[in-house]
N, C-alpha and C positions, 0 to 999 in steps of 0.2 A: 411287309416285313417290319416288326416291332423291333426298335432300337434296346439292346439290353443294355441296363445301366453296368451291370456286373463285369463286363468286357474290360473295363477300363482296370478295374481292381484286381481279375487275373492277369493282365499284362502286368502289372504294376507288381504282383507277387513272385511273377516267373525272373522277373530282374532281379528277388531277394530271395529265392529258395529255390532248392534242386531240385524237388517236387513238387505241385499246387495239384491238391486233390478236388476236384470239382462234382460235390454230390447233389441229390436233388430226386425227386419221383422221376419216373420213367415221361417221358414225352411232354417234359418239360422247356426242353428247347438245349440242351446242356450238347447234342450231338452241331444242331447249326451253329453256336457257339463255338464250339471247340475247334471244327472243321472252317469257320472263318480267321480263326487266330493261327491254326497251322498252317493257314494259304499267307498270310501274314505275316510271318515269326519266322517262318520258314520249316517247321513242323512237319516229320512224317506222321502222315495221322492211321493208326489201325484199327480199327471195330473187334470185341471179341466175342458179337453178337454173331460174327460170320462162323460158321461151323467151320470151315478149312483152317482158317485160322485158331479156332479155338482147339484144333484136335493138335497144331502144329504148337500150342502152347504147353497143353498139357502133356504134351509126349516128350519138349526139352526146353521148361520153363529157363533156364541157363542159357542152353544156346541160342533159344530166341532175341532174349534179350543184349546177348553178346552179338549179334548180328546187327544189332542198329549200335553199335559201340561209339561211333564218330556222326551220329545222330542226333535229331533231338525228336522226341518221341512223345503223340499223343495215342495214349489206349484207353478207348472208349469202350463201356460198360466192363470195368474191369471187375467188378465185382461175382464174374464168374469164375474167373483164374485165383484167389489168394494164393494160390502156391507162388507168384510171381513175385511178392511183395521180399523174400529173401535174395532173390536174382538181384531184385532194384535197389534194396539196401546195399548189396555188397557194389553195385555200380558207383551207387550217391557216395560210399564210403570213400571209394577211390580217387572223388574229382577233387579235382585241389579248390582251394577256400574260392576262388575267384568264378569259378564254372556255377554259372546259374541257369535254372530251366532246364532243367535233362528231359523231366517228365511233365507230361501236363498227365494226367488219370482222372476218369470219371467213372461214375460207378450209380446206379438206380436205387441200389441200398446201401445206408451206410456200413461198409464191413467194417471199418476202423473201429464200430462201436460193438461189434458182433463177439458172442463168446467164441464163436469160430477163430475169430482173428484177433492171435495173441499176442504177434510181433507189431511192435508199432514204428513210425519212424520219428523219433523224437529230435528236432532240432532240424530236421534236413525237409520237415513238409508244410505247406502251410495249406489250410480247410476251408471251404468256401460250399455254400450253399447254395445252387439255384433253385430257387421255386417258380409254379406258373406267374405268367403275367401277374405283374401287381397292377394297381389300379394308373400309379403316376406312369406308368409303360404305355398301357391303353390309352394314355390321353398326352399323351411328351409331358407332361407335367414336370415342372424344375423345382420345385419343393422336395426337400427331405425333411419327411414330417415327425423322422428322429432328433435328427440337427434341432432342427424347429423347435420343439417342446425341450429338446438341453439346454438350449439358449435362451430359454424362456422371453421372448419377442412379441409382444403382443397386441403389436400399433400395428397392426392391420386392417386395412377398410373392408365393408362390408362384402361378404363372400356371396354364390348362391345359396338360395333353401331349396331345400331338396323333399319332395314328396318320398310318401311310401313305395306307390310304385317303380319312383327312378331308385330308390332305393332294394328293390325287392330285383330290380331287372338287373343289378351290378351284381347282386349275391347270385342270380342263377345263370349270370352269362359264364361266372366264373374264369380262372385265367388260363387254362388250358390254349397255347396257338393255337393247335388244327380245329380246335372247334367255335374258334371266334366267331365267323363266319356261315356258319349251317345253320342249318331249321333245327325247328323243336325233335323233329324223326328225326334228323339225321345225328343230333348231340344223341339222343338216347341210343342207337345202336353202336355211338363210339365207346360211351358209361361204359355199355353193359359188354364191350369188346376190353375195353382197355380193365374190369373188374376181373373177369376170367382168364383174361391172359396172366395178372398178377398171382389171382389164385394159384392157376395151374402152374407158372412158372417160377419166379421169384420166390414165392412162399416156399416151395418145396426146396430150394437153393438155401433158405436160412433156417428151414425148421425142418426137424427130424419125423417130418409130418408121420403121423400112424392112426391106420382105420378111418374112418368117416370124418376127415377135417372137413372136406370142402362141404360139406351141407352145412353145419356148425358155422364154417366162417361166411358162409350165405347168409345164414340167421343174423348172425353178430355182428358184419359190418352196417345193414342196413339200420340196424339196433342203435349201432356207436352213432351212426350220422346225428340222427335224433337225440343223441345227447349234448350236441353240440354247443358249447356257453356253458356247459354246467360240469357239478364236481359226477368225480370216476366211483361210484361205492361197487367195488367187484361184486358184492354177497349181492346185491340186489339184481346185477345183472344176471349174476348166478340164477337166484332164484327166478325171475322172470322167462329165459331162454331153458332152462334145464339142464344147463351146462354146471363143472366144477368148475367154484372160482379161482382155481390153480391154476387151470388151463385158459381160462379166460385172461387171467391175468399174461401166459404167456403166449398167450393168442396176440394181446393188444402191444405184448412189446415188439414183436414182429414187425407186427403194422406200421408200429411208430418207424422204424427199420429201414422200412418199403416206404416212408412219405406218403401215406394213407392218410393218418393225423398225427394230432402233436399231442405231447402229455403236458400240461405245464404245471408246473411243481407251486406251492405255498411258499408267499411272503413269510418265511421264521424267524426274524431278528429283535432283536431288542426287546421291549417288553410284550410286541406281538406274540414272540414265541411262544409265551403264555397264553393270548388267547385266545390264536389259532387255530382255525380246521387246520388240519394237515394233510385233508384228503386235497390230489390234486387236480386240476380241470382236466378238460378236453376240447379240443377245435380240431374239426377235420383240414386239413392240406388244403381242398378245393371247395367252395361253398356250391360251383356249378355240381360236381359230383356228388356234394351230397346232398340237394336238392334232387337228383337223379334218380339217388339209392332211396327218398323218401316218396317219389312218385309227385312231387313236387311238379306242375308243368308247365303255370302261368302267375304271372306276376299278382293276380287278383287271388289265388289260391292260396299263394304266399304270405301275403299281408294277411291273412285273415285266421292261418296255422296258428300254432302252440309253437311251431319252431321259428318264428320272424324275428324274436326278439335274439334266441342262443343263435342263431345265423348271421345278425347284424354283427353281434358281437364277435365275433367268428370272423366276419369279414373283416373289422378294424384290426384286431388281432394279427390276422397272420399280413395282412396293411404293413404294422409296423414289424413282423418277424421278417421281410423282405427287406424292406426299405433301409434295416437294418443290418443286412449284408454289406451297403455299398456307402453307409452313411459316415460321414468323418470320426463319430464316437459312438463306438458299439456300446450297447447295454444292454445286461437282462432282462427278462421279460417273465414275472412274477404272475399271480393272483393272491388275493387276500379275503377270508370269510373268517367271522369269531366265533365265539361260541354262543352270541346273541343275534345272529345270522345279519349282520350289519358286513356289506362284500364292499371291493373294490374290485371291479372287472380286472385292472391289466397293471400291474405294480412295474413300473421302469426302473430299474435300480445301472445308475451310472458305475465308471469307471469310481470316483472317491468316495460309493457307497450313500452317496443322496439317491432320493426316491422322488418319481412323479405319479401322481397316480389317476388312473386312466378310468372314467367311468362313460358306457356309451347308454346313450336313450333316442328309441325313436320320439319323438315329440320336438315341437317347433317350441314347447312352452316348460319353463322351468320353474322351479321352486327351489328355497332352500332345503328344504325337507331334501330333493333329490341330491344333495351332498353330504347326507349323512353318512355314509359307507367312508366317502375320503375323508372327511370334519376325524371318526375314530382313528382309520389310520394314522392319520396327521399326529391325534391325540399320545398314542403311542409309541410316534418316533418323532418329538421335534426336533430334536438334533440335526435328523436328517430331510426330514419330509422338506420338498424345495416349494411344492407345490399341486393343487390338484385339477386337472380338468375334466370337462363332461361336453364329449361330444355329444350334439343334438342337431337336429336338422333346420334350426333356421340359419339366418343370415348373418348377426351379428355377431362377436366378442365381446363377451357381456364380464365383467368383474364381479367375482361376489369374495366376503373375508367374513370370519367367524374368528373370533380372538385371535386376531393376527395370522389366522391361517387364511396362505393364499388360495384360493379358488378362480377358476375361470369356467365361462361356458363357450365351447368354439363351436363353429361349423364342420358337419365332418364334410362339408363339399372342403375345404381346405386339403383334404389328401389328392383333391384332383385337382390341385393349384400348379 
């Protein structure tokens, strides 16, 4: 049993809001979670993955919820039910200012962000992400490698280096719990269980699916894995698969949806905004899944792909989109490319709009040259740029400055600190 960091931060929310919605991909761990906090809290906990219960919701979204009146109530995968969400409004409405915790809700897609779901609860919910195991989970690691690089700390002794392969074995162990554990067979019949069950079920719950989706999002998911670190150009995907880029385009925002991947949007500020791409990235959710979807099978196959380098990246990425759930100061999570194709893998934009910006390389060995991507950024926001680092695989924290612009080189064994 993996200790989740996130436990502490929905207890901590249920004592300040009437709602704490807890979303996340499916069989991410968000049910043992939730089912330990209502044996603790004291929480009737419901599933409305149970068909009895789900028939008994939709037949008196009202009286159901009027039946746990003098309750406190977890509903788990509620993202079947939205008819509910007016029941729980008028409940939240009623408790007087001091009643906190009515609902805990979890949901495998996010509805709140769905055209489906128009009514939102403003002021009475607070939103929290679980995603699979992050890396600091698999190892108790007590570093928050958000905090860390806010605080800008950099008197730290020498870390491990990390080869290819201990690097290639973390991208495909991936953080899925139930498959920590298994063989190489056994991970691959979960993939390709837990891909079809999304298809067939989930997907059809948020899209008005019509004719031949499921071939098409056969094609397309395996397709998106393999773009993983790099920018979204729809047309291309278009033309490549044979699909309209309309529909690809509302293919992939489903996905995003469903915790499949993430889109991450373009650094546009300042005089950037000038000279930015604007097209945004991609990183899949799970790097073991989409090593799976690429047929990806051993760590030596790995290292030696076209996808090692978008996967690494991919890895540190969604590293910090977790860690960032439970860490003391949230921030943004950017990319930035110009129009002289000079990138910043991962732009952190804080709370008072300073930037740190994140560049990752396999290699133990650096050059200035490999901080030319941050050196521009920096270039175009001094004001705010705080600082740039480059995770790479050796051992030390190494200092580098280009006209007073800070630079560092870290370890990325530091997120298994």
């Amino acid at each position: 049993m993996f200790e989740r960091k996130l436990t502490s931060v929905v207890i901590e929310l249920l004592n300040e809001f009437r709602i704490v919605y807890l979303t996340g991909p499916r069989q991410a761990g968000k049910t043992t979670l939730t089912k330990s906090i209502a044996l603790s809290c004291g929480f009737e906990y419901m599933s409305l993955d149970n068909s009895n219960i789900l028939r008994s919701v939709q037949n008196d979204p009202i009286g159901f919820i009027d039946s746990f009146k003098d309750k406190k109530l977890v509903l788990d995968e509620f993202q079947y039910v939205p008819e509910l969400i007016p029941a729980i409004k008028q409940v939240s409405d009623n408790l007087s200012s001091e009643e906190k915790g009515k609902f805990l809700l979890t949901g495998s897609a996010d509805i709140f962000k769905s055209g489906k779901t128009q009514e939102a609860l403003p002021g009475h919910m607070a939103r929290l992400e679980l995603y699979p195991l992050s890396l600091s989970e698999k190892q108790n690691a007590q570093t928050n490698v958000v905090d860390f690089l806010c605080n800008q700390n950099m008197n730290i002794s020498s870390l491990a280096s990390l080869s290819h392969k201990e690097l290639a074995g973390m991208i495909l162990q991936g953080g899925y719990p139930e498959v920590q554990e298994m063989s190489y067979r056994g991970k691959q019949v979960w993939y390709d269980s837990y891909i079809e069950g999304r298809l067939f079920k989930d997907f059809e719950s948020l899209y008005s699916a019509r004719g031949d989706y499921r071939s098409k999002l056969k094609s397309l998911i395996p397709y998106l894995a393999g773009l993983a670190g790099n920018l979204v150009k729809y047309a291309n995907i278009s033309n490549d698969l044979g699909q309209e880029d309309k529909l690809i385009k509302s293919y992939i925002e489903v996905l995003e949806l469903m915790f499949i991947l993430k889109i991450v949007p373009a650094y546009l500020k300042n005089k950037a905004k000038r000279m930015a791409v604007t097209m945004p990235k991609l990183h899949m959710i799970d790097t073991g899944l989409a090593c799976s979807l690429l047929g990806v099978k051993n760590e030596n196959q790995l290292t030696t792909s076209s996808y090692f380098g978008g996967l690494l990246e991919n890895l540190i990425f969604m590293e910090l989109q977790k860690q960032n759930s439970w860490s003391t100061e949230q921030v943004e999570l950017f990319h930035f490319r110009d129009s002289y194709k000079n990138e910043v893998d991962i732009v952190l934009e804080r709370a008072n709009n300073q930037i740190i910006g994140v560049e990752v390389k396999a290699s133990a060995t650096i050059k200035q040259q490999d901080f030319k991507g941050l050196i521009k950024l920096a270039e175009l926001n001094l004001a705010k740029f705080q600082y740039g680092v480059l995770f790479y695989t050796g051992k030390d924290v190494l200092p580098f400055t280009h006209n007073d612009i800070q630079l560092f080189a870290v370890p990325i064994s530091l997120l298994l600190q």
